[in-house]
C-alpha positions in Angstrom: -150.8 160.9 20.0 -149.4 164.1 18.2 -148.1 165.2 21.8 -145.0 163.6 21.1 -144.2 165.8 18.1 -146.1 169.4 18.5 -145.0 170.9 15.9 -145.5 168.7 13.0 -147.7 169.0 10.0 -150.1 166.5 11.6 -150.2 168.5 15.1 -151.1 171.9 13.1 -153.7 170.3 11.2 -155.4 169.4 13.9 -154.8 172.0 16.1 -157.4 174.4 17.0 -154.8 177.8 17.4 -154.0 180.6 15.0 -151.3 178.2 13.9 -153.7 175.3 12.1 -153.0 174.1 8.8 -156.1 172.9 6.5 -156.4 168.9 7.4 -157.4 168.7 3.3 -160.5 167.1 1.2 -163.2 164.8 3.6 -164.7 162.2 1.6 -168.4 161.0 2.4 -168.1 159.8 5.4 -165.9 162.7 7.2 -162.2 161.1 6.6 -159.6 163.3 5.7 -157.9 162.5 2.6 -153.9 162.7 2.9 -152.6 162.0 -0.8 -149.4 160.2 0.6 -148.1 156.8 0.6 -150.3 154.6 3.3 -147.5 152.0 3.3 -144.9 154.6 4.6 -146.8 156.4 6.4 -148.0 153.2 8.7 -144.6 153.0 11.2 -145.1 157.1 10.9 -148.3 156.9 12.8 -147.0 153.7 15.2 -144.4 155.6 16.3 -146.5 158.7 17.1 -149.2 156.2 19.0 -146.4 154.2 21.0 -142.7 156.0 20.8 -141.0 152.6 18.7 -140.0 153.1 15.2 -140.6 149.7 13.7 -140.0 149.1 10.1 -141.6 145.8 8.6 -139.1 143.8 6.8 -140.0 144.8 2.7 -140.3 148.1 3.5 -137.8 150.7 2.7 -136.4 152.8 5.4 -135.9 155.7 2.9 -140.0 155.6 2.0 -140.6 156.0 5.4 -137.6 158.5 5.9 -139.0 161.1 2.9 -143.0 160.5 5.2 -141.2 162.0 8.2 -139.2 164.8 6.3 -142.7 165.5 5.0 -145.0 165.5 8.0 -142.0 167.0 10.1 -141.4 164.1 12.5 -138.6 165.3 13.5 -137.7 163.0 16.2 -137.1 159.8 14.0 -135.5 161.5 11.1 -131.8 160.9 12.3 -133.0 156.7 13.2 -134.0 156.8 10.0 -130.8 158.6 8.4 -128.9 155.8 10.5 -131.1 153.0 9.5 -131.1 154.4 5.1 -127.4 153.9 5.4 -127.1 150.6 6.8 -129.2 149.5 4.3 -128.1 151.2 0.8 -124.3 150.1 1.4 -125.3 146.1 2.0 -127.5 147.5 -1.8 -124.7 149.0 -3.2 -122.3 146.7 -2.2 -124.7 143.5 -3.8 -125.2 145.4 -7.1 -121.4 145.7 -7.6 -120.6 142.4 -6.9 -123.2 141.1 -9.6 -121.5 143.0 -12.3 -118.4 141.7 -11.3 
């Protein structure tokens, strides 16, 4: 799964070189504990199990954009770019038009 993005904070945290990062606190039953939003995180981990960036309809792009700046998911970061302004203008433009 990580294969598709080596060099992310997920793939050294998991990695067994000189290059690891700490995966963080285990709770009782082994789970690593990632203090981070599940909700953005969710179409973070889709993409890395099957290569499609989908984005449920109620969630915000830019949520999902700051997960991937974070974890280094480099390889969505420009859809996501692409898909933050498509959706802030239609935003913008509605908040105008309702002080009007």
């Amino acid at each position: 799964m990580l294969i598709r993005e080596p060099g992310c904070m997920l793939a050294r945290m998991f990695a067994s070189s000189e290059h690891s990062m700490s995966p963080g606190s285990r709770d009782q039953e082994g789970a690593i504990l990632i203090d981070r939003s599940p909700r953005y995180f969710e179409p973070i981990l889709n993409f890395l199990r099957t290569g499609s960036l989908i984005i449920d309809p109620g969630l915000s792009p830019e949520g999902v954009l700051e997960e991937a700046r974070y974890f280094g998911i480099d390889s969505i970061i420009p859809k996501l770019e692409n898909m933050t302004k498509s959706c802030i203008l239609p935003r913008y433009l509605g908040s105008i038009l309702s002080m009007l």
